[in-house]
Every structure is written in C-alpha cells, then in structure tokens.
N, C-alpha and C positions, 0 to 999 in steps of 0.2 A: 534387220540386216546386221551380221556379224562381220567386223572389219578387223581385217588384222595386217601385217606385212608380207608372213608367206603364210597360205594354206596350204597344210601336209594334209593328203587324202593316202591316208593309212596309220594305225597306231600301233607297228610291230615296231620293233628295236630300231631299225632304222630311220624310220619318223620319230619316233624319240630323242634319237640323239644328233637329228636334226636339230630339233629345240636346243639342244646347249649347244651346240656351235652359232645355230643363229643368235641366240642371248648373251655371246660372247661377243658381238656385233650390236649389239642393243638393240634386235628383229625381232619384233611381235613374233608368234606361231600362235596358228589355231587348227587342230585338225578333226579328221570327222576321219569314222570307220563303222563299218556295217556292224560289227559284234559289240557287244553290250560292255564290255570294258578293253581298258588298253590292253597292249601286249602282241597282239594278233595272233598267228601261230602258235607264238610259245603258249600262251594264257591260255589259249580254246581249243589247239589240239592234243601239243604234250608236255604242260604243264611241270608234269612230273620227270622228263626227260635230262639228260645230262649234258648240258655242250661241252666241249671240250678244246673249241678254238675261237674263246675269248681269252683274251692279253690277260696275263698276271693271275687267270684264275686257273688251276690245273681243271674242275670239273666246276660247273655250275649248273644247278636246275634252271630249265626256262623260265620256270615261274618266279627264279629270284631273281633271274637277270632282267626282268619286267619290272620287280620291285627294283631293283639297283637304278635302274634308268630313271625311273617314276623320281627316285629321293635325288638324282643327279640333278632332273631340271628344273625341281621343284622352285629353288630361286626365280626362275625366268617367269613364274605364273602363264603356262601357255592353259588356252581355251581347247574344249573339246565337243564336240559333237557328235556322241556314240548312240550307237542303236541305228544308226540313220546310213543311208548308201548316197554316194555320191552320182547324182544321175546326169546332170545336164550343166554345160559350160557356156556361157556366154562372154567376148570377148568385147569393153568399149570402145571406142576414139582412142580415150584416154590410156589407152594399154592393158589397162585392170580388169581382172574376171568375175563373174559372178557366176559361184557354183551352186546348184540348187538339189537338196535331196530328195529322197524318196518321201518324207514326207512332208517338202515345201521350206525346210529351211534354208535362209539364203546366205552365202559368203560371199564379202568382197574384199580382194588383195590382188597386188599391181606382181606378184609372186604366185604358180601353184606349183607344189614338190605332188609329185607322183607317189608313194612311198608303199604300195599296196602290195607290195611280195609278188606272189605267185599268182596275185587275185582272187576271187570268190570262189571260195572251195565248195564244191556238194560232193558228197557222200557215193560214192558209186554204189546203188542197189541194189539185190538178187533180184529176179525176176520171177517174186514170190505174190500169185495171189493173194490180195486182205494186207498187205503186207505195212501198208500208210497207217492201217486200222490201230497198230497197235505201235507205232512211235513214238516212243517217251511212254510208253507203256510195258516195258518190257524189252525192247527194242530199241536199240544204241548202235552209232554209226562210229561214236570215235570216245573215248573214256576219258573222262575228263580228271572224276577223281577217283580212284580205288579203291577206299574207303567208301562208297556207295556200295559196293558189292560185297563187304565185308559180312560174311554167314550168309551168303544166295546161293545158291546154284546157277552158275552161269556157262551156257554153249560160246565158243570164240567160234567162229569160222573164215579160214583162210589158208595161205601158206607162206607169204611172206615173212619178214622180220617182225612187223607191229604183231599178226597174228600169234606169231611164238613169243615174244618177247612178255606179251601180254599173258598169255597162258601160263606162262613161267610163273608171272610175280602173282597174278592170281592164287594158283594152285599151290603157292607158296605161303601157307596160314591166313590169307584173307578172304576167299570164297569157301562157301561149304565145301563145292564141287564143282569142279570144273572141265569140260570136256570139248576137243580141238577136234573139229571135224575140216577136212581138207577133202579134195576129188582127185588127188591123187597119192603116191603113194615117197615122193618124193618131196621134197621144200624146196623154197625159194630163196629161204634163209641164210644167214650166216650159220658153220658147219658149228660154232662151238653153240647156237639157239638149238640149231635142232638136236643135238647132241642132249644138252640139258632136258628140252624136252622129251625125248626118247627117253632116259634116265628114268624122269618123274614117271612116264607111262609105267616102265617095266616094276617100279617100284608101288605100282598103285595108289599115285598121289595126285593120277590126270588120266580122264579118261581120254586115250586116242580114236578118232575114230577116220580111218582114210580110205577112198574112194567111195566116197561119198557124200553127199551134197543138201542140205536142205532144202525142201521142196514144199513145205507148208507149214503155216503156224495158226496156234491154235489158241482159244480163250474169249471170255466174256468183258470184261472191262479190261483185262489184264490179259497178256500173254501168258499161257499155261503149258503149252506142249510145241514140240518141233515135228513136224514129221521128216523124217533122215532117209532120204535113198540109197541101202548101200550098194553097189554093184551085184557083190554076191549072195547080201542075205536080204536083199525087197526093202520093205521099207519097216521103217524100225520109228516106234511115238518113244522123245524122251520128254519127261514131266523138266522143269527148268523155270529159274523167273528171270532168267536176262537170257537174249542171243543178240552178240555183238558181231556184225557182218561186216569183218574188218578188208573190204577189198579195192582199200586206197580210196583217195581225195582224186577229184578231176576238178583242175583249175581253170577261170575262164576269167577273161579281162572285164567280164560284163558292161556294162554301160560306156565303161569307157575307150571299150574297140570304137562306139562309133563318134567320138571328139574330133576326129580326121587329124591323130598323129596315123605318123610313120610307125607302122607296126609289122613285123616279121617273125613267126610261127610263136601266136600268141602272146609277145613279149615288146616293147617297145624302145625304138633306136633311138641310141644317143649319140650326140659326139664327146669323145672322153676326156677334151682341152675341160669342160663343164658340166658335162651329164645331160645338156638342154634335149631339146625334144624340135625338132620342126616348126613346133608353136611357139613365136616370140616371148622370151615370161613363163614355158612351162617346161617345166624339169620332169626325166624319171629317173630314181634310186631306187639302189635294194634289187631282191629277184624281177621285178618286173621289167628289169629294162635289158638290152642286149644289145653287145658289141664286141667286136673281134678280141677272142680272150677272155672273153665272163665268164667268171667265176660265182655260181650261185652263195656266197659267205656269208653271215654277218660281217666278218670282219671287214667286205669290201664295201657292203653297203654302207658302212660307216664312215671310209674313206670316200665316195662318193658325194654323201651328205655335204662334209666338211669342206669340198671345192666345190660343190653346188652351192654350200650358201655364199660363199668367198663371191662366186660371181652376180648371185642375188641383190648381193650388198650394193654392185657397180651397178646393178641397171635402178633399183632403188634411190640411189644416190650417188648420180653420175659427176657431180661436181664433186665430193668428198672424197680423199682421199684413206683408203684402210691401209694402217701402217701395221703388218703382223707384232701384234704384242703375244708372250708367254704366259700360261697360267701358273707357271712355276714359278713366275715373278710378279706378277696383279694377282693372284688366285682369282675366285670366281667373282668373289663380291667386288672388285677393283675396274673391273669393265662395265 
C-alpha cells in the first residue's frame, strides 16, 4: 500500500505542479498515469510542439516544459506510479481512498486530485483491413520523435493541422520522401499550413496526393505498400516504410466515468470556490473538469491546482491554521 497526502491521478503539467504547490504546504503527492513517463500529452503526443501561453516563456516545447516542471518539484520528492491506469476507488469510514490500478497497485490518501486532461486518448483508426497487423510496424497513430523517420519514406494521411504541419517538418530534410494523401481536395488547416504545404508540392519536395484515401496495406513482418484509392485514377500501390493515420485523438474519461462523480459531456463538475467534485475529498483540475467559463489552458489548470491544494490542506488539517506565506520571501527550501 502506497500512502501518501494527495493522490494526483495524472502526470501532465498540471498534476505536476500540483506537487509544488502542495510541497509548499508540507503535502506528500504521489501520482499514477497510464503512460510510461511523466508529462502526459506533452511527453507522448507533441513532445516537439511549441506552447506559447506559459508566463515568462515567449515559446516553449512541451517536452521541456515537462522537464521544467519535473526540476521544479524535485525538492518535494513526490512518488509516481506510471505505466499503470487508475481503475477502481474505494471510499473508508475514515474519509480516505484507496485507488487500485490496472495492475493491483493500491493507494491510500485522505486527498485524490483528478489531474488527467482530456483523459485516455486512442488513436481514431481507418477502417483498413490487417490494419492491427502492422502497428509499431510501420504504422504510427501520432510521432513522437522525428528523428525516427529521419532517411524513410513516410505516407502522412489526413487534412487537418497535425497532418500538414507534420508533412511540412517531415519533407523538410528529414524523410527520404514524403507524401500527404487527403480525400479531398481542400484542408482543414490553418491557410499559412496549407499554403507551405502547396509550395513544397509545387516545388517537388512532397508528394500531394488528394482525393484519395488509403484503403490497404501491405507486407510480411513489416509494412511495405499502401494501396491508395484515387477518385480518378483507381487505385494506385506506393512502396513506403511508415503511414502515419493522423485523424485525431478521441478522449474518453475511462474507468473513471464509473466513480459516480458528477459528469457532463465527458468532463467532470466542479465548484470553482475549490475545484472539488461531488465526492467529499476528491477534486478535478486541468482539461478534465467543467464549469461555467472553462477554459481548456495550462495556464488554468495551474491556477486550479493552487486553490485545490489551499483547500486540501483545510480538510487534512482542519484544526491548523495556513497562513499564505511568499516564495519571494521563504523561497522553496523555507517551507
């Protein structure tokens, strides 16, 4: 049994910096997240990605504002339990929960912060025969790093943003060859993506290829060919060693739609005096939660966190009194 003060079930940004606000409080954290390292989103979907509305930083990759967070609360020594999903809640007598994962580990804290974004992403798939056969075989649902692809030959398919934006920085000296198949003949995109993209086509630096849609793949151990349906010339085999089916995440609250909170179009209510949840003792932050005027931000989730633990602290330790001290005047080490 893992015991800690609050358990954060999520390790994106804002369960992280849940940890230094509680550890500004002198509150254990320990959290647990389905993906195999912290970060959540930023780390496993776009990594490489630019934010641009974190305080003080003009642009920052997701991947370093994961690192930034990770070195923020390193003082507090918070516990993690990753690779594992949080499946099942049990509330005692005594107020305190005990969360059990997917594979049997148990937490106990008299605190659980919600922190899980948008919730468990899958992949939306074509509706390609064989198609399981060759995942992680040639077949990629979202790029983690780009430098895998570096001298392949890689198919994108899509028309959104990720699908240009992707084809872009691909076909930009890191893939052999790169070719953007879409089923239609318009995008979805922002006009300066597809713009760029258009550009690289006319320049022969990307193969375009629109309306038309992949409809089979092909190879022995490995994916070797696509077959392409184009409206007007049938169907067309290209040779390829990556097709990345980029046609969005679909988020689902998983396990934990059935806790019996208060839930409204896949998102969970709070009140905003605290963030709390319906369940005495359990909180949601960050994307997952909903209330008149959310804002899906980091930036909010973070202001969330920081009066979620403020009231943490009170049902923890209802006789003590928190007297707001500044980090500009204790710094970290002072609390």
């Amino acid at each position: 049994m893992i015991e800690t003060d609050i358990l954060i079930i999520g390790a994106g940004p804002t369960g992280l910096f849940t940890v230094f606000e509680a550890g500004l409080l002198k509150l254990k954290c320990h959290l647990i997240d389905s993906l195999p390292q912290a970060g959540g989103q930023c780390s496993e979907i776009y990594p490489k990605k630019p934010i641009y509305d974190i305080p003080a930083y003009p642009d920052i990759l997701a991947g370093e504002l994961t690192d930034k967070l990770m070195e923020q609360i390193a003082p507090f020594k918070p516990g993690f339990t990753l690779g594992e999903s949080a499946v099942t809640v049990d509330k005692h007598e005594d107020g305190s929960f005990i969360v059990t994962t997917n594979r049997g580990t148990k937490h106990k804290a008299p605190i659980v912060a919600i922190a899980g974004g948008l919730g468990v992403f899958e992949p939306r798939k074509p509706p390609v025969e064989n198609l399981s056969n060759f995942e992680d075989k040639g077949v990629e649902y979202i790029i983690k790093d780009p430098e895998f692809y570096r001298g392949k030959d890689v198919v994108i398919s899509g028309g959104g943003d990720s699908a240009l934006d992707w084809a872009y920085f691909l076909a930009n000296g890191v893939a052999n060859k790169v070719s953007l198949v879409h089923r239609r003949n318009s995008f979805r995109g922002h006009l300066d993506s597809v713009q760029k993209v258009m550009d690289m086509a006319d320049n022969g630096k990307l193969n375009l290829i629109t309306e038309a849609e992949v409809v089979g793949v092909k190879g022995e151990d490995n994916l070797k060919e696509l077959v392409i349906k184009h409206k007007t010339q049938g169907e067309i085999l290209v040779t390829t060693d990556h097709w990345i089916p980029l046609f969005g995440l679909s988020p689902k609250l998983g396990p934990i739609a059935d806790w019996g909170l208060n839930i409204s179009k896949n998102s969970i209510e709070v009140d905003t005096f605290d963030y709390s949840t319906n369940i005495e003792g359990m909180y949601a932050i960050g994307d997952v939660n909903t209330y008149p005027g959310k804002l899906k931000l980091i930036l909010c989730g973070f202001h969330e966190a920081t009066l979620m633990v403020q009231s943490a602290f009170a049902r923890i330790h209802p006789d003590k009194k928190n007297v707001l001290k500044y980090t500009t005047v204790n710094g970290v080490s002072g609390f």
